[in-house]
C-alpha positions in Angstrom: 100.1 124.8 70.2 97.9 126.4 72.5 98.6 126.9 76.3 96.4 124.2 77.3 98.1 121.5 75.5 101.5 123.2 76.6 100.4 122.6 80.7 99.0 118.9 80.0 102.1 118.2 78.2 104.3 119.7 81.3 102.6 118.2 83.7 102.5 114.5 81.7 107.0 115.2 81.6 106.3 115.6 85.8 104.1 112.7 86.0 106.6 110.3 84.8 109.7 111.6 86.0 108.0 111.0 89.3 107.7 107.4 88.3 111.3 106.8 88.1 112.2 109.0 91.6 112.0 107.0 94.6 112.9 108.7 98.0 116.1 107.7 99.9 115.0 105.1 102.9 116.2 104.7 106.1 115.6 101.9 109.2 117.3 102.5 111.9 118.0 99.6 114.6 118.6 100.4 118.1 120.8 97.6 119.7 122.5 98.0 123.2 125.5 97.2 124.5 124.6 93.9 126.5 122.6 92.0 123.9 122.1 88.8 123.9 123.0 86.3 121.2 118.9 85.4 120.2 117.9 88.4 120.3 121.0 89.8 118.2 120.4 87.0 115.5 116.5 88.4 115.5 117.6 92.3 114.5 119.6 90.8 112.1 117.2 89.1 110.4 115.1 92.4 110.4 117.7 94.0 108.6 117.9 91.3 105.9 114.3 92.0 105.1 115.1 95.9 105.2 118.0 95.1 102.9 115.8 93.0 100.6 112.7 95.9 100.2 116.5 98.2 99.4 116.2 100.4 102.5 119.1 101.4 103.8 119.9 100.4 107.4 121.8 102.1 110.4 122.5 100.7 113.1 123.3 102.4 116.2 124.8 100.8 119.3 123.7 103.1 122.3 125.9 102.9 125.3 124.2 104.2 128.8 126.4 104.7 132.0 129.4 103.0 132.3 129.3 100.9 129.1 130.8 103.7 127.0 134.2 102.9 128.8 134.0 99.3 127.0 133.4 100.5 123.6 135.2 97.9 121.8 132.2 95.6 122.9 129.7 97.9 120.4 132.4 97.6 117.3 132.7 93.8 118.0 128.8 93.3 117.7 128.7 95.5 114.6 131.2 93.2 113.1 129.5 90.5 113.8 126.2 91.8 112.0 128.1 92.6 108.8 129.9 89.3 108.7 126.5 87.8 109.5 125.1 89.3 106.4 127.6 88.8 104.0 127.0 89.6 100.8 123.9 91.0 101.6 124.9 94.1 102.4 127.5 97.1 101.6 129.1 99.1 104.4 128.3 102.5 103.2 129.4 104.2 106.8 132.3 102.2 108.4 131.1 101.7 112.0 132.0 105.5 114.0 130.9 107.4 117.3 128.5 109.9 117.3 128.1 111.1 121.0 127.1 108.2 123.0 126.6 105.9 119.9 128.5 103.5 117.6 126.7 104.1 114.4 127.4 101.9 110.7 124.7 102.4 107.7 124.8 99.8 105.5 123.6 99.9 101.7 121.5 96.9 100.0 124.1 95.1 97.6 123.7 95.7 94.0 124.7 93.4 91.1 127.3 95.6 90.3 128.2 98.8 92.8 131.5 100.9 93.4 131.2 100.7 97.5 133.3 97.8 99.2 131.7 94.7 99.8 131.2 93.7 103.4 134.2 91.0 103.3 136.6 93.6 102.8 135.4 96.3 105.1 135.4 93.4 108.0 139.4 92.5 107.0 140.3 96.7 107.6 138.0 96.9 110.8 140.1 93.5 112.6 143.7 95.2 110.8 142.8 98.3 112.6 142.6 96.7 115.9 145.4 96.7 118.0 147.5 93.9 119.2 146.4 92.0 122.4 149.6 92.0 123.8 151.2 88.7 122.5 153.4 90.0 120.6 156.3 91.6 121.9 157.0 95.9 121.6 160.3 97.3 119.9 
């Protein structure tokens, strides 16, 4: 074989190894602290379509000022997105701060994947919360 055929050869292996490479997508959503419910219900119908064209979303719940002292409000409203998509979407990232920001990345859902479905993620997130005082200490 001469060195000719040997680089169209290599470069035909490269061509379609690139075929079956995608690169690793990510949106990221900005939501606040004090959003309202429309305009919650119209990010997360943006990341249903990100979910369905298999990005990858994060979301990130920036607090400014004084909001960071309420930071349970951020975890609520991420728990409301991933019960609101359902099956739609894995938790790859439970929901954690980073700084000033409550970030979550969730995964689209496969037909058959090893992460935890969203149901299941949502049941450890409200077991994790504390008590709200009803009941009484030992």
């Amino acid at each position: 074989m001469d060195y000719g055929k040997y680089l169209y050869q290599q470069n035909k292996r490269q061509r379609e190894s690139k075929k079956t490479h995608t690169a690793k997508k990510i949106k990221e959503l900005r939501i606040r602290a004090k959003i309202e419910k429309h305009d919650l219900d119209f990010k997360i119908r943006h990341i249903k379509a990100f979910l369905n064209k298999k990005f990858k979303v994060k979301i990130t719940v920036v607090y400014r000022g004084r909001e960071i002292t309420h930071s349970e409000i951020g975890q609520e409203l991420i728990s409301k997105v991933i019960a609101a998509l359902g099956d739609d979407a894995i938790v790859e990232s439970a929901p954690k701060m980073e700084g000033r920001a409550l970030i979550a990345v969730l995964a689209p859902a496969a037909k058959k994947t090893k992460e935890k479905p969203a149901e299941t993620v949502m049941a450890e997130l409200t077991a994790d919360t504390p008590a709200t005082g009803d009941e009484p200490e030992d």
